[in-house]
N, C-alpha and C positions, 0 to 999 in steps of 0.2 A: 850288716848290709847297708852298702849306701843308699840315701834317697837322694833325690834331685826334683827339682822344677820346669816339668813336662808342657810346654805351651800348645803343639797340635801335634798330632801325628798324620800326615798326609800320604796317601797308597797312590801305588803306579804313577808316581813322576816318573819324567823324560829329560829333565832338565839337568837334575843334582847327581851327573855322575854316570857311570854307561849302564846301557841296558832300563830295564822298570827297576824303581825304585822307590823303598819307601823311605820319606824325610822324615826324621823326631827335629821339633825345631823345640831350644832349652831355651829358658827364660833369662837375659840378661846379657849384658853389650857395654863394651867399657865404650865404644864410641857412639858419639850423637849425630850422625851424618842427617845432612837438612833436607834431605831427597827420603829418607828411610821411609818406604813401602810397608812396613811390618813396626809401627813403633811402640806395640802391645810389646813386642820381643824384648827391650830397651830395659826395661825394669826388671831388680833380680828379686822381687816381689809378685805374689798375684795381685792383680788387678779387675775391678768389677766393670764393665758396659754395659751402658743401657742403650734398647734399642726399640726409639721411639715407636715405629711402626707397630711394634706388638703393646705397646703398655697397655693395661683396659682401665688405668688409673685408680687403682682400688688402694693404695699405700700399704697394703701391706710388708713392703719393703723397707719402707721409715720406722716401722712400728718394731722391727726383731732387731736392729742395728746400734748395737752396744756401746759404739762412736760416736753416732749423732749423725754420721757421716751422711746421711740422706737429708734433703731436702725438699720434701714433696708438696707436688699440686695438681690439682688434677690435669692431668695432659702432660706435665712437664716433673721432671726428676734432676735432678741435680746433684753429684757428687762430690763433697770435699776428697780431696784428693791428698791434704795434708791429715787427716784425719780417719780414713779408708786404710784398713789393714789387710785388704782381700779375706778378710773370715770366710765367707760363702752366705751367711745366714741369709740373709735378703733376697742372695737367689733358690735359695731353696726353697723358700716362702710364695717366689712369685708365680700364680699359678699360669700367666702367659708368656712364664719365658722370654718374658723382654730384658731382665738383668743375664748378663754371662759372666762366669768369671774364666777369665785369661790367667790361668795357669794351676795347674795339680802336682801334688805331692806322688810320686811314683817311687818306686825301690825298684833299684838296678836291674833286679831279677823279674820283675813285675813289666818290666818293660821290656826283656829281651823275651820274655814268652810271649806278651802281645806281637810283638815284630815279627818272631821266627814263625808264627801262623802265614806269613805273606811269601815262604821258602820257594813252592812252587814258581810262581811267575819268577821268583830271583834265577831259579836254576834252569828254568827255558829262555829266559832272556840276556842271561851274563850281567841279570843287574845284582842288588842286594841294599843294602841297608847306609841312609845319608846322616853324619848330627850333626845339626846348623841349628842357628839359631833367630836373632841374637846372635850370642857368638859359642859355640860350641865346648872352646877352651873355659868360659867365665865359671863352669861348673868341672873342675879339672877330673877331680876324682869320681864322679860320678859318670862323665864319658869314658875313665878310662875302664871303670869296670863294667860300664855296657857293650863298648867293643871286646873286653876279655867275653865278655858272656854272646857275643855275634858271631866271635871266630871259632869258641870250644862248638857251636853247633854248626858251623863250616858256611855260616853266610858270610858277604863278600861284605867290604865295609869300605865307608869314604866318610872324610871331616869336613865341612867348610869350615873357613877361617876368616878372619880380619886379619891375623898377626900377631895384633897386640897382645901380647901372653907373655908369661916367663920360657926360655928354649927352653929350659927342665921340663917345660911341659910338653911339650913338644915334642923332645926325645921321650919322653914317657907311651905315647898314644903313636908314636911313627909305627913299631914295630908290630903294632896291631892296627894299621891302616893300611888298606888298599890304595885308595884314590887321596889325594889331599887339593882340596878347592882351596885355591887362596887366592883372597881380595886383593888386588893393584888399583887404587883409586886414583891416587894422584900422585906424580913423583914428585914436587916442590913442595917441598915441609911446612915452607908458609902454608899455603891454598890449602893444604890438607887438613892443618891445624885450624880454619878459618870455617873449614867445612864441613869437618867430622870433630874437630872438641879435642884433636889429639894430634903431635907432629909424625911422621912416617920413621922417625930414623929405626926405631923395635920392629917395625912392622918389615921393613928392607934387610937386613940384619938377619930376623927370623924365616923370610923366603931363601934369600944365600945357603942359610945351615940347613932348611929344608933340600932345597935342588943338590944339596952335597950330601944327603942323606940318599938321596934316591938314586944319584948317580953312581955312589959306593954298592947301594942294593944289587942297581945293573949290571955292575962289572960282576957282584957275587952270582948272577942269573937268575935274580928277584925281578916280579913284573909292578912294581911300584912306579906312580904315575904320577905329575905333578900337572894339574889344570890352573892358568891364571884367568881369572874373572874380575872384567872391568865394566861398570856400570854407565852406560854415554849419558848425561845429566845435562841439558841444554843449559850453557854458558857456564861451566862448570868444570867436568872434565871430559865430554866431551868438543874436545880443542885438539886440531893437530898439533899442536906443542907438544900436549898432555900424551895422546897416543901415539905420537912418534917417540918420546922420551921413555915411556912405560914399554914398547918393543925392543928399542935401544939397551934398554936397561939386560931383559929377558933376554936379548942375543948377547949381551957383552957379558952378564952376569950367571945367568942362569942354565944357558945354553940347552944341552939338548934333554935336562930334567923335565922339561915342558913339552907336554905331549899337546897341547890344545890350548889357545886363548882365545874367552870367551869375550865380546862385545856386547853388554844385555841393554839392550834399550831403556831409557824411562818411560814407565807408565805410573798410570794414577790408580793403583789398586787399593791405596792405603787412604786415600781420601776420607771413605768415612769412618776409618778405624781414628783417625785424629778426631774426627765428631766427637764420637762415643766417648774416645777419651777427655775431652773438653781441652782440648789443646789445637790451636790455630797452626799453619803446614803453608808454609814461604812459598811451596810449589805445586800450590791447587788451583791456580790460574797459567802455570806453566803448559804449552801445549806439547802433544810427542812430536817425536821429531818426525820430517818427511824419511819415505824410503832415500830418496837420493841422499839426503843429507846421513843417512844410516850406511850407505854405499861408501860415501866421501870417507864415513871414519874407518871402513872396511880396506878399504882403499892405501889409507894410509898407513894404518897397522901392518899391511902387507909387504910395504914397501921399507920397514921399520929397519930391517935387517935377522928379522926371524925370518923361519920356515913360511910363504903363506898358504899350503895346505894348515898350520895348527890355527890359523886364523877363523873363528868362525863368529859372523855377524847374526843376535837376532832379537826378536821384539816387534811389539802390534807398531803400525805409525800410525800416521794421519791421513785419511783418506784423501784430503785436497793435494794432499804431495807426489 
């Protein structure tokens, strides 16, 4: 049986895929994008947080930690982070649950019977069950036997994706996927590599053999769907450059595999997830963008040369906009 690395599982989303849905988000992400909201997800490691609000300062956390990895004082904790192997001990010690650790060991099976408990709302809402991450491909064999084990009990299933994966893997998990979310950040392979840590050409490559995978489904009378989700990132990619090139691409390349493309605004949810992890975030002084300025890139996607019913813009803005 395989096991994998389980970072949350989150019930009745609206977001990842149609209908309610529950997300399993897996630990690990071959990219480093400078905007990343979830960057606990980032490591194919667990990882321990502290969170100062609870500490009651009593060190007991320094004291069971076999690394040395703590660093205590009263009020304040500090983790090495070259030296922290996510063992747990430190939070299992601490009696206010101020340490968490980000991410558990789960087995394949252990995870589709937690899921398939959520069946109901799946079967009155046409939703079912999301793996994202991170990035969902980074643990191949472990997604694909959580999808065998979603579909033998007849829940509905969807991937999110970056791309960046081997196709083998891809083709391996199509056939037991419903929905397939996949990332379009940036189309200029500079900018991409500048601002995710890696160039697009795998990532463009593997949506083509995706949208040909789905579009062979449909001729066979498969209802296989392909969503693109692009993240607007003030000065970034959201740029009409950026969303007319990534429509262009999807009308000229993709065609009509693409049942919806998603516009998600920046926000700042992840802010203090970079605290805890003691690592500084380029864009925690960035502000969201205005609605208008969220319309403009709506606007232009539209006019892209896709469909603009598949268009769909959304995210909190900034109230002064």
């Amino acid at each position: 049986m395989t096991d994998g690395l389980v970072l949350e599982i989150q019930r009745m989303s609206t977001e990842d895929g149609p209908g309610l849905r529950t997300t399993v988000f897996l630990k690990g992400c071959p990219l480093r994008c400078e905007w990343c909201h979830n960057p606990e997800s980032i490591s194919p490691r667990p990882q321990v947080q502290w969170v100062e609000a609870k500490c009651i300062g009593c060190g007991s956390c320094a004291a069971v930690c076999e690394q040395e990895a703590l660093d205590w004082a009263p009020g304040l904790v500090q983790i090495d982070r070259d030296k922290c192997v996510g063992a747990g001990d430190c939070v299992d010690v601490c009696p206010a649950t101020a340490l968490e650790l980000w991410g558990r060991r789960m087995t394949a099976n252990e995870l589709v019977h937690e899921l398939v408990k959520d069946r109901a709302y799946f079967e009155k809402s046409g939703g079912g069950v999301t793996i994202s991450g991170g990035e969902a491909t980074a643990q191949p064999e472990f997604c694909l036997e959580v999808l065998h084990g979603l579909k033998a009990a007849g829940v509905g299933t969807a991937v999110d994706t970056c791309g960046l994966c081997k196709t083998e893997t891809l083709d391996e998990i199509l056939p037991w996927t419903d929905v397939v979310l996949y990332d379009l950040k940036l189309m200029d392979s500079a900018a991409h590599r500048r601002y995710c840590g890696a160039g697009n050409e795998r990532i463009l490559e593997n949506v083509r053999h995706v949208a040909r995978a789905i579009a062979a489904d449909a001729a066979a009378g498969g209802t296989k769907t392909l969503w693109v989700r692009t993240p607007l990132i003030p000065d970034a990619t959201a740029t009409a450059e950026n969303i007319g090139a990534i429509g262009r691409f999807i009308a000229d390349e993709l065609g009509a595999a693409v049942s919806r493309w998603d516009l998600c605004a920046f926000n700042h949810l992840g802010r203090d997830k970079y605290v805890r992890l003691g690592l500084d975030w380029a864009y925690r002084k960035i502000p969201l963008m205005t609605a208008a300025e969220l319309e403009e890139m709506g606007a232009v996607a539209r006019v892209s040369g896709v469909s603009p019913d598949t268009v769909r813009v959304s995210g909190a803005t900034r109230l002064d906009g």
